[in-house]
ChimeraX commands (.cxc) that place a marker at each C-alpha (Angstrom):
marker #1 position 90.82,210.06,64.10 radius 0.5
marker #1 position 88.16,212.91,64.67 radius 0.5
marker #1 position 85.33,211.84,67.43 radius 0.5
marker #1 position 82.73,214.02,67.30 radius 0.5
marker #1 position 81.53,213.12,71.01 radius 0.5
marker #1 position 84.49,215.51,72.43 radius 0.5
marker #1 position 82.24,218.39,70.25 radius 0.5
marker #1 position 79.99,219.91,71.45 radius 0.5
marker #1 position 77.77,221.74,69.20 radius 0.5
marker #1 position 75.39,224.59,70.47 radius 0.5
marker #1 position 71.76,224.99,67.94 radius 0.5
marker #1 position 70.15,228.31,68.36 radius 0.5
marker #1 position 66.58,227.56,67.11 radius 0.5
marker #1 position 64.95,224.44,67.01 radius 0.5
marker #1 position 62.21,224.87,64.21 radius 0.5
marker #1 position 61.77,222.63,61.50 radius 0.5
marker #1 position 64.87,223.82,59.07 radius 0.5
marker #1 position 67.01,223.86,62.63 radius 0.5
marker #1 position 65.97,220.35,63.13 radius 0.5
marker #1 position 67.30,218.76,60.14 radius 0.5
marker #1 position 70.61,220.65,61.38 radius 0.5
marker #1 position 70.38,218.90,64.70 radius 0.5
marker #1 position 69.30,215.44,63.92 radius 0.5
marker #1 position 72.09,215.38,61.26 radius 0.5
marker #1 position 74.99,216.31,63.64 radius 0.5
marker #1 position 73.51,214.08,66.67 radius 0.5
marker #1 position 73.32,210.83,64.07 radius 0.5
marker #1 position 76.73,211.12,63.06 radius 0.5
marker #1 position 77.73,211.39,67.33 radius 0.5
marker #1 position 77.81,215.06,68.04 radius 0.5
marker #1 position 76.37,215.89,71.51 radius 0.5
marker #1 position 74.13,218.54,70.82 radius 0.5
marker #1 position 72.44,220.97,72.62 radius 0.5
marker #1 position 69.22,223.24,71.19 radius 0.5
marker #1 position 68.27,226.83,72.23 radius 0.5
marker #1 position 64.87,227.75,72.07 radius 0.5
marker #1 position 62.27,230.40,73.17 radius 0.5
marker #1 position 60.04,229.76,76.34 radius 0.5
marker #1 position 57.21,229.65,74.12 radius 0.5
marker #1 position 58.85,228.71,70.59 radius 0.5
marker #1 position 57.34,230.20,66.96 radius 0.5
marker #1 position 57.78,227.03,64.98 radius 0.5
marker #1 position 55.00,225.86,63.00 radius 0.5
marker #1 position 56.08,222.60,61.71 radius 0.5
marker #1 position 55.88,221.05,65.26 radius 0.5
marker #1 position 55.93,217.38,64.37 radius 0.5
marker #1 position 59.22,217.48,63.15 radius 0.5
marker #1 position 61.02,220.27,65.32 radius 0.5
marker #1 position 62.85,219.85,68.93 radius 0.5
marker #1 position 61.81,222.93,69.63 radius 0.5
marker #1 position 58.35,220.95,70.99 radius 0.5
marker #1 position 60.15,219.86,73.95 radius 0.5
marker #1 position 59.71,222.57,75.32 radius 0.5
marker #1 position 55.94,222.22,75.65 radius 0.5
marker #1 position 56.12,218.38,75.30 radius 0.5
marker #1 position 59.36,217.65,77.76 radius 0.5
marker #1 position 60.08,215.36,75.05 radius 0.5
marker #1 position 59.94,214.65,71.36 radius 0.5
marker #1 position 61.03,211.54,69.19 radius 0.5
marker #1 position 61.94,212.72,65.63 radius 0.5
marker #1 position 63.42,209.60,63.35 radius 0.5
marker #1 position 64.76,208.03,66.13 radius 0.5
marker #1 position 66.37,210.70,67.92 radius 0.5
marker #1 position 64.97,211.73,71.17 radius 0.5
marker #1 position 64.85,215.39,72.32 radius 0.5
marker #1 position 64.55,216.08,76.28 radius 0.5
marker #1 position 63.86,219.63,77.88 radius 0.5
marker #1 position 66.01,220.21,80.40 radius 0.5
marker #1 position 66.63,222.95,82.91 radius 0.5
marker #1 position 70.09,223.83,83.53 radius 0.5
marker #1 position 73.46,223.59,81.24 radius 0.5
marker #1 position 75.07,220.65,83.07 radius 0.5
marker #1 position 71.38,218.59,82.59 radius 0.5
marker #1 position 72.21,219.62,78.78 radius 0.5
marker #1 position 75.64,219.07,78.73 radius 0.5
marker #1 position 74.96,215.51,80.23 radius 0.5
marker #1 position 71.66,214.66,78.17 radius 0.5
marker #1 position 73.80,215.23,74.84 radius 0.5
marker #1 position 76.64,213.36,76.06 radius 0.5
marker #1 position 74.14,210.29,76.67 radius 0.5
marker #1 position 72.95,211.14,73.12 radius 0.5
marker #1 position 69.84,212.72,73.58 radius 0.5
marker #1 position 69.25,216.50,71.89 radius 0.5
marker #1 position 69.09,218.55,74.94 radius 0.5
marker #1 position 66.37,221.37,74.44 radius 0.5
marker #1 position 66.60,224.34,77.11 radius 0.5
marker #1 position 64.66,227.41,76.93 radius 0.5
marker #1 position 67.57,230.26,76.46 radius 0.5
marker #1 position 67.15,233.96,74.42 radius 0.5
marker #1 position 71.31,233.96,75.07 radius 0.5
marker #1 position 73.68,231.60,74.77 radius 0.5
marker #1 position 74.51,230.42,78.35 radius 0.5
marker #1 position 78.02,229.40,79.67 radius 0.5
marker #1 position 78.03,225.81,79.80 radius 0.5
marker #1 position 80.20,223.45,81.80 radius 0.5
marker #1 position 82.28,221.97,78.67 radius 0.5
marker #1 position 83.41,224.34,75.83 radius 0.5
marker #1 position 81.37,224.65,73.25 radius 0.5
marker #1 position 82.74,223.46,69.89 radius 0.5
marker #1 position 80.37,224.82,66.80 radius 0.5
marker #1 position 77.98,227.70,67.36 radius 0.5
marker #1 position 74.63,227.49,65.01 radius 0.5
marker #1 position 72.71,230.30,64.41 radius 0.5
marker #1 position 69.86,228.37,62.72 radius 0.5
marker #1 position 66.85,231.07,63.99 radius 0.5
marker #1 position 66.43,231.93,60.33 radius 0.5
marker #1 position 65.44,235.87,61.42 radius 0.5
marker #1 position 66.78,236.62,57.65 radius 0.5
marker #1 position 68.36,239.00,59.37 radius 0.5
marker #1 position 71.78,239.75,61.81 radius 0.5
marker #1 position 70.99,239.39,65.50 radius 0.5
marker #1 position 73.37,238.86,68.47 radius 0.5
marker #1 position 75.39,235.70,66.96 radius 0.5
marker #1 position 78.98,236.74,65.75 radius 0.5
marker #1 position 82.05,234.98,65.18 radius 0.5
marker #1 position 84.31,234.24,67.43 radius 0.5
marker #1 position 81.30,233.10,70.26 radius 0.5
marker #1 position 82.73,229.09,69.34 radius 0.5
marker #1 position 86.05,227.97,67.61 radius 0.5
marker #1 position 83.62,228.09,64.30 radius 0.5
marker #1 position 80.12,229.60,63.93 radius 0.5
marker #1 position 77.47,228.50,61.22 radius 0.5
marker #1 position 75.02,230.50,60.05 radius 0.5
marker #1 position 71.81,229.92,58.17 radius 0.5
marker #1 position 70.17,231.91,55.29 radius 0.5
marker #1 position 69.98,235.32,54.66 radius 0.5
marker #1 position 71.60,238.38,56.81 radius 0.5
marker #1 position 75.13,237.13,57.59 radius 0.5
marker #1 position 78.56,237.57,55.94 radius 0.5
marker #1 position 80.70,234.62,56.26 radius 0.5
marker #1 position 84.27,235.65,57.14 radius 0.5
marker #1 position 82.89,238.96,58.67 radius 0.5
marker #1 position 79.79,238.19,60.98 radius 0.5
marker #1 position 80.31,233.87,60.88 radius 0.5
marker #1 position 82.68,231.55,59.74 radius 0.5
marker #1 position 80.49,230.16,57.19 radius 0.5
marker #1 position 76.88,230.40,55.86 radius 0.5
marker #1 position 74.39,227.54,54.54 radius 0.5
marker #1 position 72.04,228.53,51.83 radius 0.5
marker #1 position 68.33,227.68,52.71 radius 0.5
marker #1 position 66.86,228.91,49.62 radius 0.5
marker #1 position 65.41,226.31,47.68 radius 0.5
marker #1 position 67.36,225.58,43.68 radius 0.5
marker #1 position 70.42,224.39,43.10 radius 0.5
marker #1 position 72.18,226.06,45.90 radius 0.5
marker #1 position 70.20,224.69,48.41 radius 0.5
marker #1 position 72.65,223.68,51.18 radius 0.5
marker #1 position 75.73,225.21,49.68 radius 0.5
marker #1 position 78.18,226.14,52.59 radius 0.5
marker #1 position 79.63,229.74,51.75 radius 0.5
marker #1 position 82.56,230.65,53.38 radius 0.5
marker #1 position 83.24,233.95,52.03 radius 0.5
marker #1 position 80.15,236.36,51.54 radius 0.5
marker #1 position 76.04,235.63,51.93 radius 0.5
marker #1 position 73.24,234.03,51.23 radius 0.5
marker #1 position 71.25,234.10,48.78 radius 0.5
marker #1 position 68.27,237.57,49.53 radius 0.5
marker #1 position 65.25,236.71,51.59 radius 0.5
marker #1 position 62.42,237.54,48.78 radius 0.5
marker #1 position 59.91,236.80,51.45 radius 0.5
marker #1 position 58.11,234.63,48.72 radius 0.5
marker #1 position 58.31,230.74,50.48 radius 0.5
marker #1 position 59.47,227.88,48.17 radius 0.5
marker #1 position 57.28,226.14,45.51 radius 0.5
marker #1 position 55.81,222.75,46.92 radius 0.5
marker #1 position 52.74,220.18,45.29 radius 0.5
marker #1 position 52.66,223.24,43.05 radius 0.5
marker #1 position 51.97,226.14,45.57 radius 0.5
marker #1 position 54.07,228.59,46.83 radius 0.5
marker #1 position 52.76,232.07,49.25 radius 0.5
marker #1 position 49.33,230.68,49.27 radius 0.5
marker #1 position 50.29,227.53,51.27 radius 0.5
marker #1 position 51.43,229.47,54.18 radius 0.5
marker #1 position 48.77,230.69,56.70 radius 0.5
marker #1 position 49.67,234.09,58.30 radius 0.5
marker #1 position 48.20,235.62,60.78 radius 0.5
marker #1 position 45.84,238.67,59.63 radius 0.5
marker #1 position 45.57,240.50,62.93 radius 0.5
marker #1 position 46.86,240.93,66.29 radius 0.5
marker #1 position 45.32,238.23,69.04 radius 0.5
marker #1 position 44.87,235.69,70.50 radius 0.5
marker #1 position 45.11,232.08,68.11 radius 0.5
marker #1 position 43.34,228.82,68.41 radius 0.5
marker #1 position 42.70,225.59,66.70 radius 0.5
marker #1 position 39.59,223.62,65.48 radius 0.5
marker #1 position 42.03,221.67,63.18 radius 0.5
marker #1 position 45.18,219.65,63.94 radius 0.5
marker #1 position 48.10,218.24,62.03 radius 0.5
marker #1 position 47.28,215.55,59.54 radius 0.5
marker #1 position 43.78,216.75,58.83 radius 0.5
marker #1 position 42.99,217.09,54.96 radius 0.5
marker #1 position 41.21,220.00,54.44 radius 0.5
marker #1 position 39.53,221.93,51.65 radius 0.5
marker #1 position 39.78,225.59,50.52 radius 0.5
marker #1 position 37.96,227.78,52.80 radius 0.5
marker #1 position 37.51,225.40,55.55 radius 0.5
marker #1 position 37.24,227.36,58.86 radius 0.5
marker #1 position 40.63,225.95,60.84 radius 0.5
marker #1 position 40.67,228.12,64.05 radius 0.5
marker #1 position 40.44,231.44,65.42 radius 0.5
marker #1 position 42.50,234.81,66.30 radius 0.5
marker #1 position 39.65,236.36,68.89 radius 0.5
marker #1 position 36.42,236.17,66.88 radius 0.5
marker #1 position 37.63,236.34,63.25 radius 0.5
marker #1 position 38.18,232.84,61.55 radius 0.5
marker #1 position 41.13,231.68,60.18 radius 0.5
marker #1 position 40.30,229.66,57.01 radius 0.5
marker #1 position 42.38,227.51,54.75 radius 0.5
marker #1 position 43.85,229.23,51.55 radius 0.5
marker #1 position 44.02,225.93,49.53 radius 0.5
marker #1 position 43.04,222.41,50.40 radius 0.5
marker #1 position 45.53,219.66,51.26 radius 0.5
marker #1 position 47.30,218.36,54.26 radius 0.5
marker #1 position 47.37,220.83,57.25 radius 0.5
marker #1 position 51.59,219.50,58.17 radius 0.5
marker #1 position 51.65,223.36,60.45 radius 0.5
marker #1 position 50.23,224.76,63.20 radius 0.5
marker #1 position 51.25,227.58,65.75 radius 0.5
marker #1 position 50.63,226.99,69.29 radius 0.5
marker #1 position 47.79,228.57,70.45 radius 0.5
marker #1 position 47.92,232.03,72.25 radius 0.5
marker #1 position 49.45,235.80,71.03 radius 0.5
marker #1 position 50.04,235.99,67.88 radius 0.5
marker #1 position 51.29,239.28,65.98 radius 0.5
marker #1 position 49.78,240.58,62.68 radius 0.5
marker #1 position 52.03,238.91,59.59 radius 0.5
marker #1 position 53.22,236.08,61.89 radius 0.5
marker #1 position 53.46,232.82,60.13 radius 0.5
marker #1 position 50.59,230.66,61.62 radius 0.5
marker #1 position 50.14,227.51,59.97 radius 0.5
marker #1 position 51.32,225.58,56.37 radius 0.5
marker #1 position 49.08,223.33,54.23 radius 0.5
marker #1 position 50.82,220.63,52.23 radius 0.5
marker #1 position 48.42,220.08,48.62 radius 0.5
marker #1 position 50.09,216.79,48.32 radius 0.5
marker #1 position 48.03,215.26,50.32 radius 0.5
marker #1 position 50.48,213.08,51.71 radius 0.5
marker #1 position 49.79,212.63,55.80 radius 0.5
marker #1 position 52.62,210.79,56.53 radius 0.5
marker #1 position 54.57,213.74,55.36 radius 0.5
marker #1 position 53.61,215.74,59.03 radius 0.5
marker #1 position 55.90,212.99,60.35 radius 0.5
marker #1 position 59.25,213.41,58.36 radius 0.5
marker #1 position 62.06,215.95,58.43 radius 0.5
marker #1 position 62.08,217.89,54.86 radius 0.5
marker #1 position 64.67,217.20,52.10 radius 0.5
marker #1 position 65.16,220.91,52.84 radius 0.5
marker #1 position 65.98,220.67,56.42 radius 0.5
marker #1 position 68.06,217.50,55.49 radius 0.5
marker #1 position 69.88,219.24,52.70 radius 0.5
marker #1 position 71.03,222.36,55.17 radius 0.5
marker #1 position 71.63,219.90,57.81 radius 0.5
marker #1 position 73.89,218.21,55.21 radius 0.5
marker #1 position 75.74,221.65,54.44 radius 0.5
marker #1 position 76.23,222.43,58.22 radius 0.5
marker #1 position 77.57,219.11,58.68 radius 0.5
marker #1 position 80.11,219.91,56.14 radius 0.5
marker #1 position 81.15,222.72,57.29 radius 0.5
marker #1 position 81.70,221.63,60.66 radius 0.5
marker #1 position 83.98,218.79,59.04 radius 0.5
marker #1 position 85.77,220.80,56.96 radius 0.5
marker #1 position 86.44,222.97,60.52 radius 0.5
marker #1 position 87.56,219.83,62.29 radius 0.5
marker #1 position 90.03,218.39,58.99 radius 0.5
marker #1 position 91.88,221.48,59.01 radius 0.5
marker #1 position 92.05,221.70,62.89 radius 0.5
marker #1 position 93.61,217.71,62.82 radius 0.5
marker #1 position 96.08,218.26,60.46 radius 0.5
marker link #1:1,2 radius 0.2
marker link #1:2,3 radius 0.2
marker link #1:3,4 radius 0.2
marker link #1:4,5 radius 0.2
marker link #1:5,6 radius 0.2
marker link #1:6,7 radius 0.2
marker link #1:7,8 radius 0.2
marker link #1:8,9 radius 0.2
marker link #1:9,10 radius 0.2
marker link #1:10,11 radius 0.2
marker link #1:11,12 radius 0.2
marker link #1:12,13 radius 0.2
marker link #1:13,14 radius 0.2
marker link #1:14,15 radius 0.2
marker link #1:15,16 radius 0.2
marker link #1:16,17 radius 0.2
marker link #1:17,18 radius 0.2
marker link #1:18,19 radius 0.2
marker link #1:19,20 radius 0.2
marker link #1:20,21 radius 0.2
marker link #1:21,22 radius 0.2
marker link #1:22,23 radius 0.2
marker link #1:23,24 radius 0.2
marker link #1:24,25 radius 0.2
marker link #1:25,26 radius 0.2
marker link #1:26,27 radius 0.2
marker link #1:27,28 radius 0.2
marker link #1:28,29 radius 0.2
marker link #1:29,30 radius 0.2
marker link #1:30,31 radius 0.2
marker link #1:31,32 radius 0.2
marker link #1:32,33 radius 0.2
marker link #1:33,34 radius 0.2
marker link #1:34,35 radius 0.2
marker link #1:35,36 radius 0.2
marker link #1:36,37 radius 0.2
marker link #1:37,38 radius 0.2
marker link #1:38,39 radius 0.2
marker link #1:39,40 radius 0.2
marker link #1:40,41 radius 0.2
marker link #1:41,42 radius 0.2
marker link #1:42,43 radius 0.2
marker link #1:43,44 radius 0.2
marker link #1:44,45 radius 0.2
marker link #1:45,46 radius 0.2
marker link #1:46,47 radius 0.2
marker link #1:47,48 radius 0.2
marker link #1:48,49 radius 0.2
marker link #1:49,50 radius 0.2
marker link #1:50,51 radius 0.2
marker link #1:51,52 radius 0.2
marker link #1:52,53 radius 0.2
marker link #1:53,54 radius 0.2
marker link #1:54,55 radius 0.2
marker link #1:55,56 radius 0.2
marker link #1:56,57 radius 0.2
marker link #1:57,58 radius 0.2
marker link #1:58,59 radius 0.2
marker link #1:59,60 radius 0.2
marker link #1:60,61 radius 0.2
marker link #1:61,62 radius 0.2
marker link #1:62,63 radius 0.2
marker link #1:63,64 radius 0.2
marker link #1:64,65 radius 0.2
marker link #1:65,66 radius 0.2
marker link #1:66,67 radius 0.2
marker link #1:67,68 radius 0.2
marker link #1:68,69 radius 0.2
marker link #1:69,70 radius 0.2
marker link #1:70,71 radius 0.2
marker link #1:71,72 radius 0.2
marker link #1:72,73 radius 0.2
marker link #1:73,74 radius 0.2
marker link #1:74,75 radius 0.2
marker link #1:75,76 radius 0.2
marker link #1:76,77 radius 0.2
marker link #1:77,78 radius 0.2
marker link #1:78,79 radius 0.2
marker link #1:79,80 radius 0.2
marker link #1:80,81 radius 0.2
marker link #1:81,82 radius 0.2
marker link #1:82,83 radius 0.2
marker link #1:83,84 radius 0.2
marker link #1:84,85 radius 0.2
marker link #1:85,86 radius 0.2
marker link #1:86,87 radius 0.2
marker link #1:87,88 radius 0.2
marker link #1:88,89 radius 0.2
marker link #1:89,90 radius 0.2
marker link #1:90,91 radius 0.2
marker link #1:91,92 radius 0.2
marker link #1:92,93 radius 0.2
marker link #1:93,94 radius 0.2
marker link #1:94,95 radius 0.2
marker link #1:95,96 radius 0.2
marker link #1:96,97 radius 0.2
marker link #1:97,98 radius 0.2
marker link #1:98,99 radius 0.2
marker link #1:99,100 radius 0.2
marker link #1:100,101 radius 0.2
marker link #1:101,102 radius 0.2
marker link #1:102,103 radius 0.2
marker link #1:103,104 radius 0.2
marker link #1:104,105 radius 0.2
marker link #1:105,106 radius 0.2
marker link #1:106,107 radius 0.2
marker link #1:107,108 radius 0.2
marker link #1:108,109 radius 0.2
marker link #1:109,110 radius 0.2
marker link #1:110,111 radius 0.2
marker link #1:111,112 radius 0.2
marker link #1:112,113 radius 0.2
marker link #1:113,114 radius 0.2
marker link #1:114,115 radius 0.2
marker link #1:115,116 radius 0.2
marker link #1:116,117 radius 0.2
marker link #1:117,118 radius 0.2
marker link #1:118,119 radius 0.2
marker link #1:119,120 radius 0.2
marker link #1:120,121 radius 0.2
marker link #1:121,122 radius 0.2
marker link #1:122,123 radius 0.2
marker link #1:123,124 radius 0.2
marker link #1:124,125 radius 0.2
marker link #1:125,126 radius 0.2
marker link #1:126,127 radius 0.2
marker link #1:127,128 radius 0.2
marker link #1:128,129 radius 0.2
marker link #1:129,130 radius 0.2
marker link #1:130,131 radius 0.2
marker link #1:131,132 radius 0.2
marker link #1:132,133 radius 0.2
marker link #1:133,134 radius 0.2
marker link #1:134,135 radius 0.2
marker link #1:135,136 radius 0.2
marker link #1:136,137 radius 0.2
marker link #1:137,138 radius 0.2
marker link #1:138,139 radius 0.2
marker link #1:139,140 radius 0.2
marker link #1:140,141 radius 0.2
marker link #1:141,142 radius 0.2
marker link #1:142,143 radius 0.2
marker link #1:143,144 radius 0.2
marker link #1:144,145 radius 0.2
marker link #1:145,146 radius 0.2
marker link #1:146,147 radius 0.2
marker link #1:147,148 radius 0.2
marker link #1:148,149 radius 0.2
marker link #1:149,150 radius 0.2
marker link #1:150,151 radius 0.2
marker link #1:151,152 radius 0.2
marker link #1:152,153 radius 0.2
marker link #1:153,154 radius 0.2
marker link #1:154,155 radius 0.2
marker link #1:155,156 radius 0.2
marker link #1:156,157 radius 0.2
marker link #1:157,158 radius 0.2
marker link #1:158,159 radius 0.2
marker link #1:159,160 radius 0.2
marker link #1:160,161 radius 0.2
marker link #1:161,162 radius 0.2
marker link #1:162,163 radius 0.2
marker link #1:163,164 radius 0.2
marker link #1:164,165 radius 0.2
marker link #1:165,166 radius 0.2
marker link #1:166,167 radius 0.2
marker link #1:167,168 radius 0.2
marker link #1:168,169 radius 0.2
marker link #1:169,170 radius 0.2
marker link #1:170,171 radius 0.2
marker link #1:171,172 radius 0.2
marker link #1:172,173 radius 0.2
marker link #1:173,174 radius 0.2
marker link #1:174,175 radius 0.2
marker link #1:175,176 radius 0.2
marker link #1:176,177 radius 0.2
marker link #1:177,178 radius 0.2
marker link #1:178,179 radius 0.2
marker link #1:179,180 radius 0.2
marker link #1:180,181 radius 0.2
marker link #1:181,182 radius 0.2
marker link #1:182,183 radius 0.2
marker link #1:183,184 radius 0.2
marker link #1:184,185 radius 0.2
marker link #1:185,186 radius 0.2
marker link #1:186,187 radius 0.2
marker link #1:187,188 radius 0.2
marker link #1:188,189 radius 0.2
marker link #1:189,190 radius 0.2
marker link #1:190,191 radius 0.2
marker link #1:191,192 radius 0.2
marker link #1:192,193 radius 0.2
marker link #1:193,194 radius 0.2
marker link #1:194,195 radius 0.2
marker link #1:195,196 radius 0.2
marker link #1:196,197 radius 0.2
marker link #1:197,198 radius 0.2
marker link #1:198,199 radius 0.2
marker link #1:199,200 radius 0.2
marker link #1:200,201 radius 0.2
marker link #1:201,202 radius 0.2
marker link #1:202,203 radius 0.2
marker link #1:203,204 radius 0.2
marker link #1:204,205 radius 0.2
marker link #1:205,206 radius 0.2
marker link #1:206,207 radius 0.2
marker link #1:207,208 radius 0.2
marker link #1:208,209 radius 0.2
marker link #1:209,210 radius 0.2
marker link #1:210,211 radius 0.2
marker link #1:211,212 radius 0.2
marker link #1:212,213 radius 0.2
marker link #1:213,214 radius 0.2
marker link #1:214,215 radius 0.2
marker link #1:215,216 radius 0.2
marker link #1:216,217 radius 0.2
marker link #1:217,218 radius 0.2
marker link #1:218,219 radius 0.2
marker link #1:219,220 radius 0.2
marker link #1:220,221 radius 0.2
marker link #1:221,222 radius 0.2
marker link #1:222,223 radius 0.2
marker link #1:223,224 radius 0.2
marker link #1:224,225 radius 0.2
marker link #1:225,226 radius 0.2
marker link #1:226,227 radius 0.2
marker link #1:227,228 radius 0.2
marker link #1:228,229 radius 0.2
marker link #1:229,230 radius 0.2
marker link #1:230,231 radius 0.2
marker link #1:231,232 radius 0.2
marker link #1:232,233 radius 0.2
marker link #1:233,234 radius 0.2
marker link #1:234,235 radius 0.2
marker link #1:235,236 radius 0.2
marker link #1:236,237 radius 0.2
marker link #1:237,238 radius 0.2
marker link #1:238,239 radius 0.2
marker link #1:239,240 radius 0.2
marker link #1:240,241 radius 0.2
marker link #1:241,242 radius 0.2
marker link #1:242,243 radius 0.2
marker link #1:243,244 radius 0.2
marker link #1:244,245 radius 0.2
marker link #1:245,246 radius 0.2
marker link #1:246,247 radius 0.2
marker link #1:247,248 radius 0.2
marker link #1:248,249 radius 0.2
marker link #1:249,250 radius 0.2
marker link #1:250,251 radius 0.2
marker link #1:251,252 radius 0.2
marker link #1:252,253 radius 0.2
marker link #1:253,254 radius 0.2
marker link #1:254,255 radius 0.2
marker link #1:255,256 radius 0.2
marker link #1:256,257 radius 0.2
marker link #1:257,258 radius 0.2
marker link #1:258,259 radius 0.2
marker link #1:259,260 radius 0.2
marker link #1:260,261 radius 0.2
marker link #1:261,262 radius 0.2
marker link #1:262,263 radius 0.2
marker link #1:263,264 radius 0.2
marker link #1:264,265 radius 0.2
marker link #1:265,266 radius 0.2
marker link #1:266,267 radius 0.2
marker link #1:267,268 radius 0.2
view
C-alpha cells in the first residue's frame, strides 16, 4: 500500500495556481513543503501560501500554511501536516529526500528546474519538455486540456492573453503601467466600478479597467513596468476572494496524477 507521508514533495512557487497544487497533495497526506520569494509576486493572496511569508501563517480550506526558517523546521512542519512555506530562490538540501519536485512558478518559460533534481519532476504550463527538461508537464491553459498531464512533449503556447472569466478576459487583469513604487486605497473583496481610483505607483493612479470584485492585489512596494498588479472578478461574487479556483484545483488534480502514476509504477 502506497503512504504518501514517506513523500515528500518540494512546491517551487506558492501563488494561486501553485496553491491548488499544494493543498491537493497535502489533503490526500503528502508532507509538503513550498518555495517562495522573500517578497513573493502573487496577486491572488487570499488563496496562495505564498502569504506566509508576510503573514507567518495562512489558513486556506482548512489547510494551514506556516513560514518557517530552516529545512528541518520544514521538513518537521509538513510531517505534522502543515504546508511549510520558506523563503528559497534554490532548492535547498533538506534533511529527508525529497520525493516529487514541482516547478509550479509559471515563468512560461525554462529556468533552473530540470529532471533528475527528485525521483520525478512536475512541471507547469508553458516552456518545458516532458521527457527532456521534466518528467511530466500539467497544462494550465484554460479548455478542455486544462489539467492534462503530458508526459512526452509541452504545453500548450503562452499567448499572453489570460483566460475568459464573468465574460472578461485581458481587461480584468491590472498591470502595472510604469516603474515604482505601488500602493493600495482598495483591498480584496471591495466591489468596485470602472474607473474607480484603486491605488498608486508614485503619483500616477491606478484605476479599475472594469467594475466587479477586486479578488487581487500585489503587495505594496517596487513594482516593474508590465508586472501583473491586481485582478477584478465582474462576477461580483465576494466570497469568491476566499476559494481556491477550479483552475488551480484542476492542475492540482493533474499533478496529483502524475505523482500517482510515478508512485504505481515504482510499487509494482
Amino acid at each position: 500500500m502506497i503512504d504518501p507521508s514517506n513523500h515528500l514533495v518540494v512546491v517551487r512557487g506558492g501563488g494561486d495556481l501553485g496553491s491548488g497544487v499544494v493543498w491537493r497533495l497535502s489533503r490526500v497526506g503528502f508532507p509538503v513543503v513550498v518555495l517562495e520569494l522573500e517578497r513573493p509576486l502573487t496577486v491572488r493572496r487570499t488563496v496562495a501560501f505564498s502569504s506566509a511569508i508576510t503573514e507567518h501563517t495562512v489558513m486556506i480550506d482548512g489547510i494551514e500554511g506556516r513560514r518557517v526558517e530552516s529545512t528541518d523546521a520544514a521538513v518537521a512542519a509538513a510531517q505534522e501536516g502543515s504546508v511549510a512555506v520558506i523563503a528559497a530562490r534554490d532548492v535547498p538540501t533538506f534533511p529527508v529526500p525529497i520525493s516529487v519536485l514541482v516547478d509550479a512558478r509559471l515563468a512560461k518559460q525554462k529556468l533552473d528546474t530540470a529532471r533528475g533534481q527528485a525521483p520525478v519532476v512536475v512541471a507547469l504550463g508553458p516552456g518545458f519538455d516532458a521527457g527532456v527538461d521534466c518528467d511530466a508537464v500539467v497544462e494550465t491553459m484554460r479548455g478542455h486540456r486544462l489539467g492534462r498531464v503530458i508526459w512526452n512533449g509541452q504545453a500548450a503556447v503562452n499567448t499572453g492573453v489570460p483566460g475568459e472569466i464573468g465574460g472578461a478576459s485581458a481587461e480584468r487583469v491590472l498591470r502595472a503601467e510604469y516603474q515604482g513604487v505601488i500602493k493600495w486605497d482598495a483591498t480584496f473583496g471591495d466591489v468596485v466600478e470602472r474607473g474607480q481610483v484603486l491605488g498608486w505607483i508614485d503619483n500616477d493612479a491606478v484605476t479599475a479597467p472594469i467594475a466587479g470584485t477586486i479578488r487581487g492585489l500585489l503587495l505594496p512596494g517596487p513594482v516593474s513596468a508590465g508586472l501583473k498588479i491586481g485582478d477584478i472578478d465582474p462576477r461580483f461574487d465576494p466570497a469568491a476572494i476566499q476559494q481556491i479556483s477550479d483552475k488551480a484545483l484542476s492542475i492540482g488534480g493533474g499533478v496529483l496524477e502524475a505523482v500517482l502514476v510515478w508512485l504505481r509504477a515504482l510499487h509494482e
